[in-house]
N, C-alpha and C positions, 0 to 999 in steps of 0.2 A: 375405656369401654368401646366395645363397637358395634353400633346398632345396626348393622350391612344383615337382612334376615340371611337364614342358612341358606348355600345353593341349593340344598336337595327341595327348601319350601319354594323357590323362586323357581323352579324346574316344574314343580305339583300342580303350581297357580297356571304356566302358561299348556300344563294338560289340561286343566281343567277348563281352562280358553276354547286352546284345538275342539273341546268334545262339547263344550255348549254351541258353538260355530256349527261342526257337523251335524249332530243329533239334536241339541236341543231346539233350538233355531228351526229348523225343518219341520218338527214336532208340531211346533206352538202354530206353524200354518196350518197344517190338516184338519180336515175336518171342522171349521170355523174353530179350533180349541182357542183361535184367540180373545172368544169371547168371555172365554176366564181372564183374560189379565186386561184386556180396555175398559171402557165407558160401561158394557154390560155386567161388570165384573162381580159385582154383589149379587145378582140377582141369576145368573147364569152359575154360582157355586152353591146357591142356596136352595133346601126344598123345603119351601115356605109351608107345605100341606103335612109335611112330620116333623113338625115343630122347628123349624128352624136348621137343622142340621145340617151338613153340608150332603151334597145330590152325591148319587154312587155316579156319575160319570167324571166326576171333577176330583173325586177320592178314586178312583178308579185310574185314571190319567195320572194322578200322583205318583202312585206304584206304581204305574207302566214305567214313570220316569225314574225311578230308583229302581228297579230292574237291568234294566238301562244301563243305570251308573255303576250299578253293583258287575255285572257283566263286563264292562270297562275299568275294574281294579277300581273304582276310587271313591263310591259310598262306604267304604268301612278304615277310610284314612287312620279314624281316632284310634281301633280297638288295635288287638296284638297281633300278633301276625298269626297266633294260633288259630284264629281267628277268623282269617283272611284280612288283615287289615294291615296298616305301616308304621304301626305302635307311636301314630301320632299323638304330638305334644299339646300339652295348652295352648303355648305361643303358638304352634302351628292352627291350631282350630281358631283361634282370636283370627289371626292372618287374614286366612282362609273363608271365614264369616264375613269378616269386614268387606272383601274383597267379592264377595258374590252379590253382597246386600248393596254393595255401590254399583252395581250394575243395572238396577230399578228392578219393576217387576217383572218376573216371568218364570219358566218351568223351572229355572235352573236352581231357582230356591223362591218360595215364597213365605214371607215373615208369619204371616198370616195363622197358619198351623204348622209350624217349624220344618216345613218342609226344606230337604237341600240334597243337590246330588251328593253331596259329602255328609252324611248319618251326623243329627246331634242328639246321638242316641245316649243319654246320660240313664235310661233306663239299664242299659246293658252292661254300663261302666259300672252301676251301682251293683245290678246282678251278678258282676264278675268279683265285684267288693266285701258281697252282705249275703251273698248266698249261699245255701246249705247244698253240698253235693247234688239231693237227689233238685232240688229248686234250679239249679243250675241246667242239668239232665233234661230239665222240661223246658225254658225259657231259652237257654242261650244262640241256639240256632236260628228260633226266631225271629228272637231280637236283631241278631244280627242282620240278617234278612230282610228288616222289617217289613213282616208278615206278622207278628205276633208282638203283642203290647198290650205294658196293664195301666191305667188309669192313678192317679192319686188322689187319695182324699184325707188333704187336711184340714181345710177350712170349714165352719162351719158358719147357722145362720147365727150366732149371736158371738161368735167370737171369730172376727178377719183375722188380724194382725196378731190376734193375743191365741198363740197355740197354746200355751199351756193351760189354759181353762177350760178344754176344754172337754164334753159334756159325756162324748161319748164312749160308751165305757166295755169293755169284755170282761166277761168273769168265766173262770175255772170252773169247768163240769165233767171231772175225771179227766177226760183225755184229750177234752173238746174244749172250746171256748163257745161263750155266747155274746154274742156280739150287738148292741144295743144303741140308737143314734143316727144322727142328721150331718150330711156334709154337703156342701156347696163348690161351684167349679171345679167338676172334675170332670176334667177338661178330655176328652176322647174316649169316654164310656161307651160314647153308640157303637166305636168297633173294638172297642177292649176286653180281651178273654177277663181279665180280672182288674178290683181295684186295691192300690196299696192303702188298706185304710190305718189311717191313724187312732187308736184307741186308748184309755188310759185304762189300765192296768193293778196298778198300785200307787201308794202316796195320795197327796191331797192336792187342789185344782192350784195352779202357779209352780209344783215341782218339775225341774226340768227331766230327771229319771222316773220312771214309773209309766212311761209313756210305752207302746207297743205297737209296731207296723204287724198286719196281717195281708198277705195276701187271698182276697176274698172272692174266689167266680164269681162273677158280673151274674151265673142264673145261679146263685143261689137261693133256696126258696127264703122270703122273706126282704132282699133287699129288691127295692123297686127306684125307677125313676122316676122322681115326683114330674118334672118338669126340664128343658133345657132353656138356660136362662138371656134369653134375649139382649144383645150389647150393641156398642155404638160401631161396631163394624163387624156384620154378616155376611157370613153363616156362623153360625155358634155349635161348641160339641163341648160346654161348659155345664153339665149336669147337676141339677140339685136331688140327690139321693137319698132315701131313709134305710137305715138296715132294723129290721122287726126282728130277734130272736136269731140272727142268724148267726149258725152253727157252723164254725170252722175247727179243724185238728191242730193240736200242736203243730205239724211241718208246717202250718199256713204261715208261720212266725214267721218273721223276715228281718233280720240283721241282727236279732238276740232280746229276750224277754227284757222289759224297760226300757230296751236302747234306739228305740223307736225317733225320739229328737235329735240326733247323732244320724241316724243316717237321711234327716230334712235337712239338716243342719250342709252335709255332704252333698243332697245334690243341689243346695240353693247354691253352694260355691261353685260346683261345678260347670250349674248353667248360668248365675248371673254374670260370669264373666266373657261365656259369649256371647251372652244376648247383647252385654253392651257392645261388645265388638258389633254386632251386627246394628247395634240403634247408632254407631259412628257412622257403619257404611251406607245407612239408609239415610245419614244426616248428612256426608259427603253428597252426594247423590242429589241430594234437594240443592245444595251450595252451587254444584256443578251445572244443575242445569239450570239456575236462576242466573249465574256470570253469562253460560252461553245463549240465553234469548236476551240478557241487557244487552251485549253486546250485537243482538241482529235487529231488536225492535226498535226503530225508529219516530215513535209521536215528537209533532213539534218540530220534524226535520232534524232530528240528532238522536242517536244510540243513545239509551235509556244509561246507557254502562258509561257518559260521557258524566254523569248525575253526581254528584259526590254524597247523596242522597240515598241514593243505589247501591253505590263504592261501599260507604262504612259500615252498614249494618252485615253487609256480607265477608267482607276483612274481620268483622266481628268474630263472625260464624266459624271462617275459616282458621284464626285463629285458634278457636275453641278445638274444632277439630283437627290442629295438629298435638295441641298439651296433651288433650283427652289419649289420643295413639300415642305418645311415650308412655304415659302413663297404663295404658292398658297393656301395651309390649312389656311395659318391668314386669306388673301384677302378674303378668301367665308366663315369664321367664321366673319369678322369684315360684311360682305354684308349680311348677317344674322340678325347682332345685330346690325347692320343702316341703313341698305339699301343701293340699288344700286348703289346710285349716291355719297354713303360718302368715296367710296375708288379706283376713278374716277384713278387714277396715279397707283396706285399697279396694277390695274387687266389689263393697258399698260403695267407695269414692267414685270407680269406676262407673257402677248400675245407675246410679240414678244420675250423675250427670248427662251420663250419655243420654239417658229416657230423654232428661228435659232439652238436653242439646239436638234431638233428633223433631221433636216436637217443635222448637224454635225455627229450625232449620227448615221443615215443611211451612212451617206459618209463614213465612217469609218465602218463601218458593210460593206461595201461593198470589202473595201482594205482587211481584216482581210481573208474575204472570197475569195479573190480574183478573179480568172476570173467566177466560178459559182457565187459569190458577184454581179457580174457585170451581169448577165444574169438576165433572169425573171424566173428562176425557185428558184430563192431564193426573198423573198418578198420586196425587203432593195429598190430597183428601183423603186415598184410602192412607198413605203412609202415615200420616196427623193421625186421624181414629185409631189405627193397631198401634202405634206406638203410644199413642196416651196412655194407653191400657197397662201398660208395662210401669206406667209412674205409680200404678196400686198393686197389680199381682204381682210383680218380683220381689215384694218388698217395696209399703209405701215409701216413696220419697224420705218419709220423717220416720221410718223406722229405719230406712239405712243411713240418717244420719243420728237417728240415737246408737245406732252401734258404733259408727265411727267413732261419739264420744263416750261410747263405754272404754273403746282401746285409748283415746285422747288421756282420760282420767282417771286409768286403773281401776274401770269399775267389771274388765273382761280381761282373760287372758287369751294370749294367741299359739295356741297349741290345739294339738287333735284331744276331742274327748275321750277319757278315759276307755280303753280296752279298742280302738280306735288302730290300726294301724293302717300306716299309709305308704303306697309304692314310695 
């Protein structure tokens, strides 16, 4: 075996060096924009008088800086070249994630609302996957662009983790659907043309088919925003939505009638396994910069890093995050050479360690650091709060390791679902 990455991704990483050095870096001074990523940083991305949302100067600066990257070849790495993009790989996007989120915060990616100069546009992947010609005609440029995005709604208020219950239903009216229900976290409705809702369709509550993605404009009449739902690290664009009677056309379908589970199914693999890539580099990140102030802070007349106090819990750490990176490198080289659906258990194994490994990692960058650890002028608090978050919405902790022992105990098989094909 030889894990040596490809030259062409080792070439990609030190472009993407050169252009945060020149451009980004220069950015983040102007115009005090560094008050999005210090001490100010919550409070300076957020407008706390429309509900919590993030401020259009701080979304506003996001797109400047994917502009930017897209202009410099290298926000559309993942998509195909038809595209404009480098028909980048899983491996390469894990890389590539890992490697921007170990750099801490700043423009060049922030975890926060998936921001990166490198697109982790899994919307577009999926549109290139699940879309109907004319659905494609409308989306694709956008998307790739990112200028244009639809929202998802799967979850609702009385079923989190349990999709298949769930409530909210569409039924046939000629040619039209009507569309009827409550969905929670859906996560960038305040600037999304539309949202993917999930509705059931046919069958009875627990069937995995029967289920129906629609794409629904965000003004259609009848669907409203109740609320956006305030969390443990703001600004929030996590909308709790009702849809009253709203009336969408057949073309609204999106990836085939019933096969609506299949395409969540698609993109939870497709982005659980960067997000872990990225909750290692955000967990590197904390490891690194807890060894480089033990090694300069002095109490008592001796480097904190002389402690063997100090030493093991972070050998711990660092440990963790080198298995976790084999491990993430197989899972998106095997999702490469099979496809998404053949390593269904690993890229669980992968998500939630990394969450907790990332969370561990900040807790401990924060002791190291201590009471500045503990303040917001050191980054370790916001990393702690957005990465918490990922131990529930990507999949709770205890549901990605009830799948793991569905594959463990032959209670799941590891293939694409049926009518499913994959590059």
């Amino acid at each position: 075996m030889d894990f040596d990455l490809p030259a062409e991704l080792v070439d990609f990483l030190a472009e993407l060096d050169e252009f945060i050095e020149r451009v980004i870096k220069p950015l983040e001074a102007e115009d005090d924009n560094i008050r999005f990523l210090d001490h100010r940083r919550e409070y300076a991305r957020t407008d706390w008088e429309r509900g919590g949302v993030p401020t259009d100067e701080w979304e506003d600066l996001l797109f400047r800086v994917k502009r930017l990257a897209d202009e410099a070849g290298l926000f559309r790495y993942p998509f195909p070249t038809e595209f404009g993009g480098r028909n980048g790989s899983n491996l390469g996007m894990a890389v590539i994630r890992e490697h921007l989120a170990r750099k801490g915060l700043g423009l060049h990616n922030d975890l926060q609302n998936e921001h990166s100069i490198v697109g982790n546009n899994v919307g577009l992947l999926l549109m290139l996957q699940y879309g109907t010609d004319e659905q494609k005609a409308h989306w694709v440029d956008g998307l790739a662009e990112g200028r244009r995005g639809f929202a998802v709604g799967i979850t609702e208020p009385e079923h989190g983790s349990d999709a298949t219950h769930m409530e909210t239903t569409a039924v046939r009216d000629g040619d039209t659907w009507i569309i009827n229900g409550e969905k929670t976290w859906n996560t960038g409705i305040h600037r999304a043309e539309a949202d993917l809702i999930m509705a059931r369709t046919s069958g009875k509550a627990g069937d995995g088919l029967g289920i129906t993605a629609f794409l629904v404009p965000a003004d259609s009449p009848g669907f409203e925003v109740l609320e956006y739902l305030w969390t443990f690290n703001m600004p929030t664009d996590h909308a709790h939505v009702r849809l009253t009677d709203v009336r969408v056309p057949d073309s609204a379908i999106f990836g085939g009638e019933g096969r609506g589970l299949q395409v969540v199914q698609h993109f939870f693999n497709e982005n659980r396994i960067r997000q872990a890539a990225s909750s290692l580099g955000a967990a590197q990140y904390c490891v690194d910069e807890a060894v480089q102030y033990a090694k300069e802070r002095k109490p008592f007349g001796k480097p904190l890093a002389t402690n063997q106090g100090i030493q093991f819990p972070l050998v711990e750490l660092q440990t963790k995050c080198e298995m976790l990176r084999a491990l993430i490198h197989k899972t998106a080289w095997l999702m490469d050479r099979d496809g998404a659906f053949s390593v269904s258990d690993k890229v669980s194994m992968c998500n939630y360690s990394a969450n907790r490994l990332c969370c561990d990692a900040a807790d401990y960058a924060m002791q190291v650091h201590g009471g500045m650890g503990y303040s917001r002028y050191k980054p370790f608090e916001h990393i702690y709060r957005h990465h918490r978050r990922y131990r529930i919405t990507e999949g709770a902790d205890e549901i990605q390791m009830r799948r793991i022992a569905g594959y463990m105990f032959g209670f799941m098989n590891q293939r694409a679902p049926k009518g499913v094909v994959e590059d």
